[in-house]
N, C-alpha and C positions, 0 to 999 in steps of 0.2 A: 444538423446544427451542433455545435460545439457547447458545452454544458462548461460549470465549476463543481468538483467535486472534492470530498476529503477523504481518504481514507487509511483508516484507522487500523493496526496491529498492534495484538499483543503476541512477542515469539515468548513462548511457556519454558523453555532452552536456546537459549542466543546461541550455546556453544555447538548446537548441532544443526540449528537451520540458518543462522547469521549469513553465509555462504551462498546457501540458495536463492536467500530470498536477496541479500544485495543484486545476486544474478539477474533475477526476473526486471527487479527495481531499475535497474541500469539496462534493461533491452526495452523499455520505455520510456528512455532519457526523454523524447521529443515532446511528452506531454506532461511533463511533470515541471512544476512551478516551483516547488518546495519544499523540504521535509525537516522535521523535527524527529531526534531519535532520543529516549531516554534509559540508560541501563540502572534497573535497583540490584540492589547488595544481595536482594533475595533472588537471584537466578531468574530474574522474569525484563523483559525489554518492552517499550511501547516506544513506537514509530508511528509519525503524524504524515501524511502526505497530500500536499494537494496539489491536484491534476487541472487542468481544461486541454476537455478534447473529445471527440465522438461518443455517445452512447457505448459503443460497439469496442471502442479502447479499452474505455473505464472497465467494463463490466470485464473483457479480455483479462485486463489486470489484477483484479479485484479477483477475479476464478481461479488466475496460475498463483496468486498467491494464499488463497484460502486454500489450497490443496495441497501445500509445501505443509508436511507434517509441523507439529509443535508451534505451530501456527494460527491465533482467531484473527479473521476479519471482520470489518463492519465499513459500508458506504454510504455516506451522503451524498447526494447529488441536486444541486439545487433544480428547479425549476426553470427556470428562465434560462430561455435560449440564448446563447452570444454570437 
């Protein structure tokens, strides 16, 4: 079953992961709803995303990008099945 989820980055250097992580971002155009991106003056970015799609996507997504250096994740994923 198909979940909602949001998930949350901070890139800690935009200038050196911006690249990768759009990469990841965009080889999961199909499940992604949404995204909000914010860049501060202070060299630090947070990107909002939210998904519905598989357990097995999410967490996919959520892992290739928590692993791209200069990179924090965090995921919410509701409850309730869709």
């Amino acid at each position: 079953m198909r979940r909602i989820a949001v998930i949350s980055a901070i890139l800690e250097e935009p200038e050196k992961c911006q690249k990768k992580f759009n990469d990841v971002v965009s080889s999961f155009k199909g499940i992604i709803r949404g995204r909000m991106g914010i860049p501060f003056e202070e060299g630090i970015g947070v990107v909002c995303i939210t998904v519905i799609g598989e357990l097995n996507e999410i967490n996919s997504l959520t892992g290739k990008l928590g692993n791209i250096e200069h990179v924090q994740v965090k995921t919410s994923i509701s409850k309730k099945e869709l």
